[in-house]
LUMLUMDREN-2810 file (N, C-alpha, C; in Angstrom, 1 decimal):
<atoms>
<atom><aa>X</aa><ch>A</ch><at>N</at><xx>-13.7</xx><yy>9.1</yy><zz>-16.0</zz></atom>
<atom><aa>X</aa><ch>A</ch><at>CA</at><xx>-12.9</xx><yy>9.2</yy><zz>-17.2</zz></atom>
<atom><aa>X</aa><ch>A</ch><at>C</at><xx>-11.4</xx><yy>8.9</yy><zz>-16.8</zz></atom>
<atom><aa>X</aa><ch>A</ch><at>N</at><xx>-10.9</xx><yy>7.9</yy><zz>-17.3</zz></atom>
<atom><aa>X</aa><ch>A</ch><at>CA</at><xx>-9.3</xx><yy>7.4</yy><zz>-17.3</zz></atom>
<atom><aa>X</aa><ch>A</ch><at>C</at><xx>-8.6</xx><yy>8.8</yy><zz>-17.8</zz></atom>
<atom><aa>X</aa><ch>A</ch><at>N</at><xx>-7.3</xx><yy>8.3</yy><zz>-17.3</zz></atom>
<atom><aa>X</aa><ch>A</ch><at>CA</at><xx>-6.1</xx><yy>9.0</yy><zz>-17.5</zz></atom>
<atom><aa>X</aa><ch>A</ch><at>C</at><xx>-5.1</xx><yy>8.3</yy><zz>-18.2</zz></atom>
<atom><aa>X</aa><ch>A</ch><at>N</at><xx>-5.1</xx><yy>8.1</yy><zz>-19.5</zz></atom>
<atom><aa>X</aa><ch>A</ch><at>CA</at><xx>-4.5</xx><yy>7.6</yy><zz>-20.8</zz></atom>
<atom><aa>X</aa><ch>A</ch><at>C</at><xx>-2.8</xx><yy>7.2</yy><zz>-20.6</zz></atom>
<atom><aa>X</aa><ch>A</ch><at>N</at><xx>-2.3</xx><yy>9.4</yy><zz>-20.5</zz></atom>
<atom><aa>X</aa><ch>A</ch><at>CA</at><xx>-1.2</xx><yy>9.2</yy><zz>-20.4</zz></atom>
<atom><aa>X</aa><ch>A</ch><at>C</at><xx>-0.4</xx><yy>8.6</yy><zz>-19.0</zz></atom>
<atom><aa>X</aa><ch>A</ch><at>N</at><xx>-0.8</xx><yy>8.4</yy><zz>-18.2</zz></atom>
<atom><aa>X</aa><ch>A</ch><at>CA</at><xx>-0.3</xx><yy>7.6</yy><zz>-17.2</zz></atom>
<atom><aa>X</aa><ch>A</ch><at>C</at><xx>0.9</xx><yy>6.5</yy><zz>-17.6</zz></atom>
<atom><aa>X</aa><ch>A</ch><at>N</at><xx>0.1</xx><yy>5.8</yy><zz>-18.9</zz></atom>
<atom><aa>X</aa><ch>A</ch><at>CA</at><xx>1.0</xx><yy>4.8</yy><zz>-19.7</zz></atom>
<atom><aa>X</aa><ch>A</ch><at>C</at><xx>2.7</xx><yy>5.4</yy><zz>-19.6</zz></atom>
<atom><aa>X</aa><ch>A</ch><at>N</at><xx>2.6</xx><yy>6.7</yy><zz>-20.5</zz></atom>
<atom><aa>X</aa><ch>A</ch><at>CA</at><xx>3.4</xx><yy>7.6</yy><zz>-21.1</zz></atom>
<atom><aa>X</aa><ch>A</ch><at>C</at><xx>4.6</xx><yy>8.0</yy><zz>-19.6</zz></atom>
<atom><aa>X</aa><ch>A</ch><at>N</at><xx>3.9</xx><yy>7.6</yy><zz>-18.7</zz></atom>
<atom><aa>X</aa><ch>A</ch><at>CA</at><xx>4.3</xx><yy>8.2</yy><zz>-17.4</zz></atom>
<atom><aa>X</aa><ch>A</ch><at>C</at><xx>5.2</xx><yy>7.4</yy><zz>-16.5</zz></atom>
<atom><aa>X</aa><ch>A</ch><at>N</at><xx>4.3</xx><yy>6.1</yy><zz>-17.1</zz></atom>
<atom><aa>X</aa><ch>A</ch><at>CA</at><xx>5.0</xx><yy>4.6</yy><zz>-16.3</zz></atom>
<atom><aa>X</aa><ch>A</ch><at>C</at><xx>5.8</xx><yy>4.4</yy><zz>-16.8</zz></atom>
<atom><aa>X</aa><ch>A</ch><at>N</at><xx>5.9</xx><yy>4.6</yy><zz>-17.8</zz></atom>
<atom><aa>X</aa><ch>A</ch><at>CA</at><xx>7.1</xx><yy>3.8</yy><zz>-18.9</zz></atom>
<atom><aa>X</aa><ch>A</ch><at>C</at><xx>8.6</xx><yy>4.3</yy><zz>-19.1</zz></atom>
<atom><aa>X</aa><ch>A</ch><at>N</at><xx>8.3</xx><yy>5.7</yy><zz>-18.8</zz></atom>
<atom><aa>X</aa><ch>A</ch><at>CA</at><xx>9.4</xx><yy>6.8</yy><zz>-18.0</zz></atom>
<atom><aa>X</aa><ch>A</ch><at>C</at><xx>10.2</xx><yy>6.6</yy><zz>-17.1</zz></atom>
<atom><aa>X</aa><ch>A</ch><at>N</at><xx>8.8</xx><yy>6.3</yy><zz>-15.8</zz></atom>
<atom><aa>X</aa><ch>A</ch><at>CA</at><xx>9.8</xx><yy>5.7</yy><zz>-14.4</zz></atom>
<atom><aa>X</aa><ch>A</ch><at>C</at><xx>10.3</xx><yy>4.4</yy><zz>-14.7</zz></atom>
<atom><aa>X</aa><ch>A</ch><at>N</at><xx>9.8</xx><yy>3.3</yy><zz>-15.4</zz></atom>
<atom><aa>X</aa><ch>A</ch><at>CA</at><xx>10.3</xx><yy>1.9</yy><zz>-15.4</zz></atom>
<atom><aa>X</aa><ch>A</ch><at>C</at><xx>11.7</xx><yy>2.4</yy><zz>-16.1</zz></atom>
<atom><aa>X</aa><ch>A</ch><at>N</at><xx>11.4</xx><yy>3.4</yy><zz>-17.0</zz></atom>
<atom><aa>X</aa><ch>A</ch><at>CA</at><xx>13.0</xx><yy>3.2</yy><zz>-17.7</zz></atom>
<atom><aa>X</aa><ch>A</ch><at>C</at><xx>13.7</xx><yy>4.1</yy><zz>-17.3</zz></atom>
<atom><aa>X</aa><ch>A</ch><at>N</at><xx>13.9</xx><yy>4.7</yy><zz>-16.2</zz></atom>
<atom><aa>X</aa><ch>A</ch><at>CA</at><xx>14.3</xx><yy>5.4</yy><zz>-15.3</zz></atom>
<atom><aa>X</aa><ch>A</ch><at>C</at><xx>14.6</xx><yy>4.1</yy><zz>-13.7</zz></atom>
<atom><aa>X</aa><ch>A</ch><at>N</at><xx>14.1</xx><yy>3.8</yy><zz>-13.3</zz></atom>
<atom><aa>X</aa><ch>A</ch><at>CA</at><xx>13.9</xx><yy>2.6</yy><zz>-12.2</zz></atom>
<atom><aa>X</aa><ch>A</ch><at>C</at><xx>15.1</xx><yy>1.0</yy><zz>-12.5</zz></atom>
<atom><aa>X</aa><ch>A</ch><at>N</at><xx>14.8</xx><yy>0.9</yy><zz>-13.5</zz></atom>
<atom><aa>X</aa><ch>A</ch><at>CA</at><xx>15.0</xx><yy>-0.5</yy><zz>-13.9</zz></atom>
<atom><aa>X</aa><ch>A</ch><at>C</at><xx>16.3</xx><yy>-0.8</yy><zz>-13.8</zz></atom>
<atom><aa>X</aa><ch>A</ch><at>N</at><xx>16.7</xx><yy>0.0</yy><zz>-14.7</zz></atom>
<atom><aa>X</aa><ch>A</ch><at>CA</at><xx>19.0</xx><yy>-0.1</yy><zz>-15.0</zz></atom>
<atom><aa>X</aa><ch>A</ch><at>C</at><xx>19.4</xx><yy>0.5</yy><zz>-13.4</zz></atom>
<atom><aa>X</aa><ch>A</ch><at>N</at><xx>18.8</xx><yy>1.1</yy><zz>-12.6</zz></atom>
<atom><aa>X</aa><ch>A</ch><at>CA</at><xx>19.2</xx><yy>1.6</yy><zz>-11.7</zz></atom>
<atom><aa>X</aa><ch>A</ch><at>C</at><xx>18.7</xx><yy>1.0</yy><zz>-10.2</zz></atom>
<atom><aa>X</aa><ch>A</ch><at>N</at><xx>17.8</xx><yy>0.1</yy><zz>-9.9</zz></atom>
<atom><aa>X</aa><ch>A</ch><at>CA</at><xx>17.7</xx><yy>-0.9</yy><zz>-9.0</zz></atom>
<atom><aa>X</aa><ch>A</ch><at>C</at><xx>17.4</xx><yy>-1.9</yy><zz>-9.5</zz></atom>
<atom><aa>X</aa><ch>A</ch><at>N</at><xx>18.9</xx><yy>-2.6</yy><zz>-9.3</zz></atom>
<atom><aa>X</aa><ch>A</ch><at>CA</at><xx>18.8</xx><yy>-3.9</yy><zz>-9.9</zz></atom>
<atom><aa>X</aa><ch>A</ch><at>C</at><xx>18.0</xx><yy>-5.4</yy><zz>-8.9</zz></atom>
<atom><aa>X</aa><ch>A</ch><at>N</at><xx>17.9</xx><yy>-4.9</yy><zz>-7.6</zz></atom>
<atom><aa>X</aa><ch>A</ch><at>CA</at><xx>16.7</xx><yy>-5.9</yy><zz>-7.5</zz></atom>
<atom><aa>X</aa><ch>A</ch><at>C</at><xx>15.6</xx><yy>-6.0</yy><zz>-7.7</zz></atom>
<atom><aa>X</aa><ch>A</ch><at>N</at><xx>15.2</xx><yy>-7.3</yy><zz>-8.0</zz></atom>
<atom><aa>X</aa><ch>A</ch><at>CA</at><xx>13.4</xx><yy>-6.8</yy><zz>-9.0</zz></atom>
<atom><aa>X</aa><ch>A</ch><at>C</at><xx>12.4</xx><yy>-7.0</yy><zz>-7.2</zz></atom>
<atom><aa>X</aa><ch>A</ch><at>N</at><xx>13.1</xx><yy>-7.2</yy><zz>-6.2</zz></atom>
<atom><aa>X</aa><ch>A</ch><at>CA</at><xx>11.8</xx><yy>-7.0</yy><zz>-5.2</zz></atom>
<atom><aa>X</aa><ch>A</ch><at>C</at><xx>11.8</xx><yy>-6.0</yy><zz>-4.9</zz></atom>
<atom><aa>X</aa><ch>A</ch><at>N</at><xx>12.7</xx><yy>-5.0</yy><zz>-4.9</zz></atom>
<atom><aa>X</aa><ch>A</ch><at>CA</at><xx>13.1</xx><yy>-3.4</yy><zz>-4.4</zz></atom>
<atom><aa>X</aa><ch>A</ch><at>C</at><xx>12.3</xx><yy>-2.9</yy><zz>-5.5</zz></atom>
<atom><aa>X</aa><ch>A</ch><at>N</at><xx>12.4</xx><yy>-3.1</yy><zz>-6.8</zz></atom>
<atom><aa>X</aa><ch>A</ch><at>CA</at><xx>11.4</xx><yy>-2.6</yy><zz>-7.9</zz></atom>
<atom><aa>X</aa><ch>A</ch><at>C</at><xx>9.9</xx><yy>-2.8</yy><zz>-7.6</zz></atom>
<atom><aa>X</aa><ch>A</ch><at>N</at><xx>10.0</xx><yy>-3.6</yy><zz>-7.5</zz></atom>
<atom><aa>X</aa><ch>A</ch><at>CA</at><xx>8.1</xx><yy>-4.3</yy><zz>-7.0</zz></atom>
<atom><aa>X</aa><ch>A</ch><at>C</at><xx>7.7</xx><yy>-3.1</yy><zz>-6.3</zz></atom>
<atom><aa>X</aa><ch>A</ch><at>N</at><xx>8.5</xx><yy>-3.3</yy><zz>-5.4</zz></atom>
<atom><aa>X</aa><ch>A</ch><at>CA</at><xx>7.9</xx><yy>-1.9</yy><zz>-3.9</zz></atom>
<atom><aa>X</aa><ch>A</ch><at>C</at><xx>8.1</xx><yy>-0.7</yy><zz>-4.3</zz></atom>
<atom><aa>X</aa><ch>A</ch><at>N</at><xx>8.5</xx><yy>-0.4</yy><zz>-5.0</zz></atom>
<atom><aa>X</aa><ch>A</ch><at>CA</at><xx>8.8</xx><yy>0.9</yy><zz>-5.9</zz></atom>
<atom><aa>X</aa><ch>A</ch><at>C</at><xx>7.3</xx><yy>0.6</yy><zz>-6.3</zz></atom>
<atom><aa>X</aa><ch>A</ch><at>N</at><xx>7.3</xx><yy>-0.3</yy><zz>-7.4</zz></atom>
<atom><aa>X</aa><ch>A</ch><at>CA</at><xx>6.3</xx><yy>0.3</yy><zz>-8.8</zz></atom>
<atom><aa>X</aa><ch>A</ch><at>C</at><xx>4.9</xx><yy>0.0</yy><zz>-7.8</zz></atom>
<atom><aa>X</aa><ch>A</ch><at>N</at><xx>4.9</xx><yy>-0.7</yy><zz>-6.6</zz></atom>
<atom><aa>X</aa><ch>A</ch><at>CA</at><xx>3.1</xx><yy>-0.9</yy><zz>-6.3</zz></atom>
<atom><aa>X</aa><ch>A</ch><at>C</at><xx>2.7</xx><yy>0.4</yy><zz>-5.9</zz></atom>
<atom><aa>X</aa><ch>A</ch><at>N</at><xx>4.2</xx><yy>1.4</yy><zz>-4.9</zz></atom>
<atom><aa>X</aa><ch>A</ch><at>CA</at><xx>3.4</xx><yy>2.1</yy><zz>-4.3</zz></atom>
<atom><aa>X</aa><ch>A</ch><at>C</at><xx>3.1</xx><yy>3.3</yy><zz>-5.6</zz></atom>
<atom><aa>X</aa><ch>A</ch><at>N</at><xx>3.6</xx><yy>3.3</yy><zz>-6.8</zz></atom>
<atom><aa>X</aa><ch>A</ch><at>CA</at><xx>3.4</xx><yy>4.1</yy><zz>-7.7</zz></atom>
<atom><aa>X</aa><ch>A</ch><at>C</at><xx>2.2</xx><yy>4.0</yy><zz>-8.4</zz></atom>
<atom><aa>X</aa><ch>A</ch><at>N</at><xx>2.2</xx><yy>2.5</yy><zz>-8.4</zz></atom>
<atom><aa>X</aa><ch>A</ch><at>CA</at><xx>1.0</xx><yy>2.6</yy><zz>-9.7</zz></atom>
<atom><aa>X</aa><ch>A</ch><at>C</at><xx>-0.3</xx><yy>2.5</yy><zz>-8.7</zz></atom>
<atom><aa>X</aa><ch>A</ch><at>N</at><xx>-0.3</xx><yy>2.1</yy><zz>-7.2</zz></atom>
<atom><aa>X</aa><ch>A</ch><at>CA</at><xx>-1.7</xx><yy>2.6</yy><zz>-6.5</zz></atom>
<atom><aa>X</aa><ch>A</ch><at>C</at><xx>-1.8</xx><yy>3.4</yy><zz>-6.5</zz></atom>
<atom><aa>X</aa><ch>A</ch><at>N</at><xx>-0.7</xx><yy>4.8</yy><zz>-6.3</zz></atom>
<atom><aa>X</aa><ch>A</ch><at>CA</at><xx>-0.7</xx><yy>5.9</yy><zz>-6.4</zz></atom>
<atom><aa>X</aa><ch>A</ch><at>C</at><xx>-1.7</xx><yy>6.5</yy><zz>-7.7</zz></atom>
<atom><aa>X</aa><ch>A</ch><at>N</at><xx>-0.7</xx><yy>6.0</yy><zz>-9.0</zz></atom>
<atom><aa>X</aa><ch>A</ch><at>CA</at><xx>-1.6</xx><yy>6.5</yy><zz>-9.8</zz></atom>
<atom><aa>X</aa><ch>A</ch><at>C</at><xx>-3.1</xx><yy>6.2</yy><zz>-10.6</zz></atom>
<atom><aa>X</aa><ch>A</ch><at>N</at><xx>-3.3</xx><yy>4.9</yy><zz>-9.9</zz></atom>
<atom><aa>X</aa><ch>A</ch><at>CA</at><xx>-4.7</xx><yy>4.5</yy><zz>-10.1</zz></atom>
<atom><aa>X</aa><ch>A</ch><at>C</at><xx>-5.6</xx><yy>5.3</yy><zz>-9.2</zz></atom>
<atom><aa>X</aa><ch>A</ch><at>N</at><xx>-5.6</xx><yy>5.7</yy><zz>-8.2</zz></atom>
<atom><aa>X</aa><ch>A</ch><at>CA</at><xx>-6.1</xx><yy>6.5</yy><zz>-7.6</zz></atom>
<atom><aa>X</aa><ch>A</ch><at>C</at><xx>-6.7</xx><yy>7.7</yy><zz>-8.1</zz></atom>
<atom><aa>X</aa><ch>A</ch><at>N</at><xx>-5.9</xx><yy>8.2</yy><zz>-9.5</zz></atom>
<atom><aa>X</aa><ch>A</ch><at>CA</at><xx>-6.1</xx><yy>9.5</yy><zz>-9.7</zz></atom>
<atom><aa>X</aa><ch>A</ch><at>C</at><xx>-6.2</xx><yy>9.4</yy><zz>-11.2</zz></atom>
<atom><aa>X</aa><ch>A</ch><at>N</at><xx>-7.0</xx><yy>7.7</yy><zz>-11.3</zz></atom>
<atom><aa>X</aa><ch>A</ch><at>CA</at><xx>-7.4</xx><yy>7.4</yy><zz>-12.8</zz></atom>
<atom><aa>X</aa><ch>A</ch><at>C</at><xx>-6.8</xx><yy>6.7</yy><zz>-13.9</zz></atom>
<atom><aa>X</aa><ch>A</ch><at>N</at><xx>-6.0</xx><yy>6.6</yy><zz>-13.2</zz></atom>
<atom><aa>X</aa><ch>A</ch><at>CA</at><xx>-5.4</xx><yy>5.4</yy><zz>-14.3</zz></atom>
<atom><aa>X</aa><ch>A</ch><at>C</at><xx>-5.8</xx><yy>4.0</yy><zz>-15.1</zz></atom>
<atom><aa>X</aa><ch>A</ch><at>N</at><xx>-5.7</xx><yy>4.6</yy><zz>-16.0</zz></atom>
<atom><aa>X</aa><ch>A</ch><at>CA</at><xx>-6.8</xx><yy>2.8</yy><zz>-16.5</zz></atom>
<atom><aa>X</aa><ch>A</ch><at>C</at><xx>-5.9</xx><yy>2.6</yy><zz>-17.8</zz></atom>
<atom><aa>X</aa><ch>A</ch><at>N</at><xx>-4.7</xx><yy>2.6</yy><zz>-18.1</zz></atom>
<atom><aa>X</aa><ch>A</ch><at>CA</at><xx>-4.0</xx><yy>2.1</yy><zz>-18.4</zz></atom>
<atom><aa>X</aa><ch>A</ch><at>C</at><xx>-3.0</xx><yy>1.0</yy><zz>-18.7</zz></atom>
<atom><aa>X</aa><ch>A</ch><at>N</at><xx>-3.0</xx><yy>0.8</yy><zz>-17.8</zz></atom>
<atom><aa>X</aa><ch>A</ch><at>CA</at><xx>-1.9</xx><yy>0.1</yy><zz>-16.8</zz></atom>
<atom><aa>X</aa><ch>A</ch><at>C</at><xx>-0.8</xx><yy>-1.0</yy><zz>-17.7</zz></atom>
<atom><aa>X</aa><ch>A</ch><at>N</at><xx>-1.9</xx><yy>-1.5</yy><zz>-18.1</zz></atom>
<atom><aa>X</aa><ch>A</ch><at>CA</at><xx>-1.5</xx><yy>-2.8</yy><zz>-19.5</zz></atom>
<atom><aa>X</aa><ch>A</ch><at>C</at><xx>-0.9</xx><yy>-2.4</yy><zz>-20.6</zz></atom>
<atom><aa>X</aa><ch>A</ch><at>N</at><xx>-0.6</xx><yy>-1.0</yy><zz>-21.2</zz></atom>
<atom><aa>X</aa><ch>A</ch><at>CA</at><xx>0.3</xx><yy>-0.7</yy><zz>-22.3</zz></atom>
<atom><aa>X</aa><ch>A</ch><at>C</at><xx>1.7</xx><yy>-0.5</yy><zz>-21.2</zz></atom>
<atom><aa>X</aa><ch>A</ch><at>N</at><xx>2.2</xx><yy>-0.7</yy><zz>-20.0</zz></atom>
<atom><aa>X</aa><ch>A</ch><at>CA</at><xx>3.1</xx><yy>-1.0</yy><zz>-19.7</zz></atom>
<atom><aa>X</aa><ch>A</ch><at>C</at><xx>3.7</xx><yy>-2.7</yy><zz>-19.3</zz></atom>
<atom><aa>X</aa><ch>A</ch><at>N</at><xx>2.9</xx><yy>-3.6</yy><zz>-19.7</zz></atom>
<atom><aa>X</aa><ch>A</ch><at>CA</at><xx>3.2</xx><yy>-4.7</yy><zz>-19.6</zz></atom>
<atom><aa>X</aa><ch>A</ch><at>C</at><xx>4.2</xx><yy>-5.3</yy><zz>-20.2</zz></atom>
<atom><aa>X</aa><ch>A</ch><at>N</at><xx>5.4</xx><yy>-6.1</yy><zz>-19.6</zz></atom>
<atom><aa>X</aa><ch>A</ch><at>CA</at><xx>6.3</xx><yy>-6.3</yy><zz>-20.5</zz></atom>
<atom><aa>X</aa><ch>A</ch><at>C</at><xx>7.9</xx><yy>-5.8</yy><zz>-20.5</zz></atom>
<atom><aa>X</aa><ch>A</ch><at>N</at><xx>7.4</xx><yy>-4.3</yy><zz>-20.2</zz></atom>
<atom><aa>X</aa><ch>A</ch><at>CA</at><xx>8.2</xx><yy>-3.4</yy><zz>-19.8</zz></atom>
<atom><aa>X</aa><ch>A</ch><at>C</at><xx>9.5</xx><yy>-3.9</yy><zz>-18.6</zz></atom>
<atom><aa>X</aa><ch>A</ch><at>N</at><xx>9.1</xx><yy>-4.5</yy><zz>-18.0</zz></atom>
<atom><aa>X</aa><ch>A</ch><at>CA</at><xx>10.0</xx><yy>-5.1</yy><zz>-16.5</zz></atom>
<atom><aa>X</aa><ch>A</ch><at>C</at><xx>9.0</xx><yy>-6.0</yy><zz>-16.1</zz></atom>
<atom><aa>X</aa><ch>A</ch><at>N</at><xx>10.1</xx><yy>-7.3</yy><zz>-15.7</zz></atom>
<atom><aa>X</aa><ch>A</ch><at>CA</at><xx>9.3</xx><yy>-8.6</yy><zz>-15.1</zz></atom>
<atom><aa>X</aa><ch>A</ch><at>C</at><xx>8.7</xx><yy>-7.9</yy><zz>-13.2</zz></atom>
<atom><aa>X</aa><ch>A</ch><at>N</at><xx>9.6</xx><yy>-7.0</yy><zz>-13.0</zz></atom>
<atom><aa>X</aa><ch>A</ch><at>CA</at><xx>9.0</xx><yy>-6.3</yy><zz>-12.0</zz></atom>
<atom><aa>X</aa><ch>A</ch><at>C</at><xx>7.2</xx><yy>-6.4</yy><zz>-11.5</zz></atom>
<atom><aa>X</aa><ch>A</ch><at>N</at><xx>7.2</xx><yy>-5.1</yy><zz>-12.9</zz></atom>
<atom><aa>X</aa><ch>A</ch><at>CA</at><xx>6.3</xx><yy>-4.2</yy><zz>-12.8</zz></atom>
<atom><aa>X</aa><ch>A</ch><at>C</at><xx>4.9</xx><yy>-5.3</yy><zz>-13.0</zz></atom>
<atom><aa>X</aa><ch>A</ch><at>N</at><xx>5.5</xx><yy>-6.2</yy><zz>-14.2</zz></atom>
<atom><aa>X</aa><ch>A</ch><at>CA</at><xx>4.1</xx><yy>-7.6</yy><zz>-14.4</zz></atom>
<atom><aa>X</aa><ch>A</ch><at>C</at><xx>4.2</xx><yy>-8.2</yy><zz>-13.0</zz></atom>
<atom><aa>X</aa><ch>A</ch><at>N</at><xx>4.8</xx><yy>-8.4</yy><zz>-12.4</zz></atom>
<atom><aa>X</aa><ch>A</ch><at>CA</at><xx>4.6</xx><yy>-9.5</yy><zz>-11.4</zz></atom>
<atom><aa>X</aa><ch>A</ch><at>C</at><xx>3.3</xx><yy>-8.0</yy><zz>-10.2</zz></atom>
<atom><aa>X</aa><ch>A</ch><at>N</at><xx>3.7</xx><yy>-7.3</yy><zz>-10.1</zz></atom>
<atom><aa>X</aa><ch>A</ch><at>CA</at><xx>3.2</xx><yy>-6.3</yy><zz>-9.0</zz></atom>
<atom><aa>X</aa><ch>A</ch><at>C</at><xx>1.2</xx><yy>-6.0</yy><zz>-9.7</zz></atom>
<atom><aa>X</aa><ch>A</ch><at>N</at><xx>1.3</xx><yy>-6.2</yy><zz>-11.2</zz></atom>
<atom><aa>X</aa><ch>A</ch><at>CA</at><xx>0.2</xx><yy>-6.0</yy><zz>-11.5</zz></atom>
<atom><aa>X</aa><ch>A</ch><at>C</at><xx>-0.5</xx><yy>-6.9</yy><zz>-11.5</zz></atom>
<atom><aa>X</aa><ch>A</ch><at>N</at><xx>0.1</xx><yy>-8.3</yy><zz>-12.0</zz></atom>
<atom><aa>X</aa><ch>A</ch><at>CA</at><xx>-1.1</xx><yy>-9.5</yy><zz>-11.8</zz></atom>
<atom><aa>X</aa><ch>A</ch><at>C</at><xx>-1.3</xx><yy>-9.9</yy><zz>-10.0</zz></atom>
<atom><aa>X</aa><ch>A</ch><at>N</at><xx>-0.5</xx><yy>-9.0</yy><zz>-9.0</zz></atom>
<atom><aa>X</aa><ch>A</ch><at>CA</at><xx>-0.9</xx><yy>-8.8</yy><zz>-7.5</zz></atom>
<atom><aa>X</aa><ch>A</ch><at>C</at><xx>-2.0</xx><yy>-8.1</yy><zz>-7.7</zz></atom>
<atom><aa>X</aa><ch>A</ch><at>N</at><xx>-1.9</xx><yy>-6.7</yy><zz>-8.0</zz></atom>
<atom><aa>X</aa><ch>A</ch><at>CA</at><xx>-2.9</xx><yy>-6.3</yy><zz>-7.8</zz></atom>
<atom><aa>X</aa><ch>A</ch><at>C</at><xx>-4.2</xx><yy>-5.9</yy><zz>-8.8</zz></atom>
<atom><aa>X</aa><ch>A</ch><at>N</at><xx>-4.1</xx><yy>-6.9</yy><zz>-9.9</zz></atom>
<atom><aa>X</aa><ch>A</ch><at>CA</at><xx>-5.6</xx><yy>-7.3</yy><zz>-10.6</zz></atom>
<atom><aa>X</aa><ch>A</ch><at>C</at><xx>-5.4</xx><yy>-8.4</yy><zz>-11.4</zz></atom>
<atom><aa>X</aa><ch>A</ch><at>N</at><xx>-5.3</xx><yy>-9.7</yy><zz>-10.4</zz></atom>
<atom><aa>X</aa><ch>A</ch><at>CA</at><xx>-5.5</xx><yy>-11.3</yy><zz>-10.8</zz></atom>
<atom><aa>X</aa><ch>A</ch><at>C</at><xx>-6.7</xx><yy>-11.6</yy><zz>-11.6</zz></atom>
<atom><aa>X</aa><ch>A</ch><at>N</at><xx>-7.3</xx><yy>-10.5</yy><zz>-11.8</zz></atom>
<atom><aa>X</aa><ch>A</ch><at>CA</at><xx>-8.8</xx><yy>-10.7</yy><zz>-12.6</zz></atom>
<atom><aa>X</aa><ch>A</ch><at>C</at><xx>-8.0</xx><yy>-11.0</yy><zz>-14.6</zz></atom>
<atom><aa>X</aa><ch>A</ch><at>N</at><xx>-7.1</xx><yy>-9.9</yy><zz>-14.5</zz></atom>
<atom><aa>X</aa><ch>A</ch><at>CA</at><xx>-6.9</xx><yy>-9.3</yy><zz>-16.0</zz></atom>
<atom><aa>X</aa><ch>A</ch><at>C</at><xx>-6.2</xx><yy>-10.7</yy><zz>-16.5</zz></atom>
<atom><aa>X</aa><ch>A</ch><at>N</at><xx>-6.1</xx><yy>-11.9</yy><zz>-15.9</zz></atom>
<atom><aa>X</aa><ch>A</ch><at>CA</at><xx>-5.3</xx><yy>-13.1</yy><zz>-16.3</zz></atom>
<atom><aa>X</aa><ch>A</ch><at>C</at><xx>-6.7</xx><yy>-14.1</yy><zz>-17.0</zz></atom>
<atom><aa>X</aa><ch>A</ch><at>N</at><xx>-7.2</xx><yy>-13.7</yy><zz>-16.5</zz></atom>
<atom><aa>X</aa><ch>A</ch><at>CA</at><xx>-8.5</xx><yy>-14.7</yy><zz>-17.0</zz></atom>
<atom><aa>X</aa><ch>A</ch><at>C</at><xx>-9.2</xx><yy>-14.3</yy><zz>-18.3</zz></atom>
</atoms>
């Protein structure tokens, strides 16, 4: 069973994160180790945060090149 609000969770730190590290590869390494973090513990969300920061899309189509096809 996923973990829904995760979304709710991500969207938080991006907007918390974003105005406040302005480089987007310092962001990247931020959001990977968070969002493997929280896929770990069910996250199946991931995609109502897309959009959100060019960051966060670049770090997700890394780690699931599948969701582009």
């Amino acid at each position: 069973m996923g973990w829904a609000g995760g979304s709710d969770v991500m969207s938080g730190i991006i907007a918390a994160i974003k105005p406040r590290v302005l480089e987007e590869k310092q962001r990247q390494e931020i959001y990977r180790e968070i969002i493997t973090m929280m896929e770990d513990r069910d996250w199946d969300t991931q995609d109502e945060c897309l959009g959100e920061d060019p960051a966060y899309d670049v770090v997700m189509k890394e780690l699931h090149p599948q969701w582009d096809e």
